[in-house]
C-alpha positions as CSV (number, residue, x, y, z in Angstrom):
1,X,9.1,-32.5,-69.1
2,X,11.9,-34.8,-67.3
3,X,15.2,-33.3,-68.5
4,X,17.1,-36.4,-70.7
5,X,20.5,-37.0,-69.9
6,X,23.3,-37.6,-71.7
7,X,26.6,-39.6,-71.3
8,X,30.1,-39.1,-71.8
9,X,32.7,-41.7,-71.2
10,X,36.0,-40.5,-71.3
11,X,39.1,-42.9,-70.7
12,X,42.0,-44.5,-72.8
13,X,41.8,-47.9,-71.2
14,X,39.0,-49.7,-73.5
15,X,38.1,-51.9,-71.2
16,X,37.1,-49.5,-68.7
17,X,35.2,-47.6,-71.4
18,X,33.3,-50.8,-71.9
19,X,32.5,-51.3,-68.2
20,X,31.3,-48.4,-67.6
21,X,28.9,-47.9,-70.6
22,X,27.7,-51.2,-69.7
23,X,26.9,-49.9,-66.4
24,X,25.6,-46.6,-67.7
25,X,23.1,-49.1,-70.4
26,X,21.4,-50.6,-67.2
27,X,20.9,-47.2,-64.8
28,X,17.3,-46.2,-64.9
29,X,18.3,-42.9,-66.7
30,X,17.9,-43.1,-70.4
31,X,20.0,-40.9,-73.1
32,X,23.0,-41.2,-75.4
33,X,25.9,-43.0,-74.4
34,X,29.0,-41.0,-76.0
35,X,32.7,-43.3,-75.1
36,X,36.3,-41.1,-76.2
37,X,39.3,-42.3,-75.6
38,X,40.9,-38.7,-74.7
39,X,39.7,-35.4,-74.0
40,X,40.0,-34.0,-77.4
41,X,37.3,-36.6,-78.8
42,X,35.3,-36.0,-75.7
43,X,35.8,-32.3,-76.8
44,X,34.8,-32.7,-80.3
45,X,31.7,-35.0,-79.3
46,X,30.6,-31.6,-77.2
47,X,31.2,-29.5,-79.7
48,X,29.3,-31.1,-82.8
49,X,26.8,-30.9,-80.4
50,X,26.6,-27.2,-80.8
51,X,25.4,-27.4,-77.3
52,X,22.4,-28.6,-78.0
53,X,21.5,-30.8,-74.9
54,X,20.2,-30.4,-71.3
55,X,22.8,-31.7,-69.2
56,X,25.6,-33.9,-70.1
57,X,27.5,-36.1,-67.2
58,X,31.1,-36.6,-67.7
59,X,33.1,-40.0,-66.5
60,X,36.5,-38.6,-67.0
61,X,40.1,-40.1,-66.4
62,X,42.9,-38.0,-65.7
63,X,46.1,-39.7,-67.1
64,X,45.4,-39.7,-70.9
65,X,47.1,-39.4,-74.6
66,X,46.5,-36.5,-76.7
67,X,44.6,-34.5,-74.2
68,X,44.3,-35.6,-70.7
69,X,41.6,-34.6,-67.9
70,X,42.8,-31.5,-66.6
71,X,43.6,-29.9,-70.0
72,X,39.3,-31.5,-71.0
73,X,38.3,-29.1,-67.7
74,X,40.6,-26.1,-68.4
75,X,39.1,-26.0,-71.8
76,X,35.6,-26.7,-70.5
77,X,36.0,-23.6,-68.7
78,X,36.1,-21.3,-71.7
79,X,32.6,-22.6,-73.0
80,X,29.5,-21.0,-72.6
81,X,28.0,-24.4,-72.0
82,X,30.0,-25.2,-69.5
83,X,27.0,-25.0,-66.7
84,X,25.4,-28.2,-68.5
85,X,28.7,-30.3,-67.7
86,X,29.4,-32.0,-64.9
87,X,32.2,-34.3,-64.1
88,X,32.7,-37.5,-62.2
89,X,37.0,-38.1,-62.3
90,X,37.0,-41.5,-62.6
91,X,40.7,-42.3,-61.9
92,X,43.7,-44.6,-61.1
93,X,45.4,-41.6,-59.0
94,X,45.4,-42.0,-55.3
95,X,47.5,-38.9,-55.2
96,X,45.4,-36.5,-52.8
97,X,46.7,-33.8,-54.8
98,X,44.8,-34.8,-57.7
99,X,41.6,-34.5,-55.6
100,X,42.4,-31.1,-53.9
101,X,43.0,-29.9,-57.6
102,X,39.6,-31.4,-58.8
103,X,37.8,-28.8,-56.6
104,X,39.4,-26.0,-58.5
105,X,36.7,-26.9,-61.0
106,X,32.6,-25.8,-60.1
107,X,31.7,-29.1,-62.7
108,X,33.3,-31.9,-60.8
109,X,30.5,-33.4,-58.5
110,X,32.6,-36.5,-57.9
111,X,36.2,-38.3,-57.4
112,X,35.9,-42.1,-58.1
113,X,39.3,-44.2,-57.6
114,X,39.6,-47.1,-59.8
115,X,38.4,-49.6,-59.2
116,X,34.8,-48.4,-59.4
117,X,31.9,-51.1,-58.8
118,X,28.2,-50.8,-60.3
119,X,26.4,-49.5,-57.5
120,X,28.7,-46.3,-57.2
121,X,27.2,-45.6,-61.2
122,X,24.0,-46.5,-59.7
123,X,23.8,-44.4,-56.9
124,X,25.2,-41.3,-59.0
125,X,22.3,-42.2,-61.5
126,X,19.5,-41.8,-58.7
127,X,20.9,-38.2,-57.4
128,X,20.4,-37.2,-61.1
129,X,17.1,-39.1,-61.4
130,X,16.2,-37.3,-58.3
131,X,17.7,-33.7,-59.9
132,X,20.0,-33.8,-56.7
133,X,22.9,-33.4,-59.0
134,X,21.3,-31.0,-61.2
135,X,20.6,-28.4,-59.2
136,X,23.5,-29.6,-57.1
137,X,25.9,-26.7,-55.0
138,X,29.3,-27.0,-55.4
139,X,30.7,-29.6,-52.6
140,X,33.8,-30.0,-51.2
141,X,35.6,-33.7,-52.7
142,X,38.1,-33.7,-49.8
């Protein structure tokens, strides 16, 4: 049975929440469609969850109220779940810094610099439609 993936948009700009679940709605990948506007509601999302799900892909910004994208990955670190995340940073930072610290963390599979266009989502979708990303190794972003 074909593992169903789920979907976590995590940004404070709405717009860009909207534009991406819009682009999420037409990949050829079915499953929930979860939008936060910080980490802590992406956090709480996960945890009503009570990790009940397969494998949950992450769109997260890094520059956010309340909770922002690094403090979403250091706490993602302390769940036993943590193995069914993965990330996509989905950010306005050009700072390389930014980058070179999203490799500190074995979920992050991709660095997307806004602005992002459709066929980016779409060729993410395939490598998890093609369990590339699922049973991916730990790459190298720089």
């Amino acid at each position: 049975m074909k593992q169903k993936l789920e979907t976590i948009i995590v940004d404070d700009d709405i717009l860009t929440l909207h534009y991406i679940k819009k682009i999420v709605k037409t990949s050829p990948i079915g499953g929930p469609i979860h939008t936060s506007e910080n980490g802590k509601l992406a956090f709480d999302v996960l945890e009503s969850r009570n990790a009940d799900f397969d494998s949950i892909l992450v769109f997260l910004d890094i520059n956010m109220p309340v909770m922002d994208g690094w403090s979403f990955l250091e706490m993602l670190q302390e769940k036993d779940y943590k193995d069914k995340i993965q990330v996509v940073m989905v950010t306005s930072s050009t700072d390389p810094a930014d980058k070179a610290k999203s490799n500190k963390y074995p979920q992050v599979i991709g660095y997307l610099e806004k602005p992002v266009y459709p066929q980016v989502f779409t060729e993410i979708y395939d490598l998890f439609d093609k369990n590339i990303v699922l049973t991916k190794n730990k790459r190298n972003l720089n």
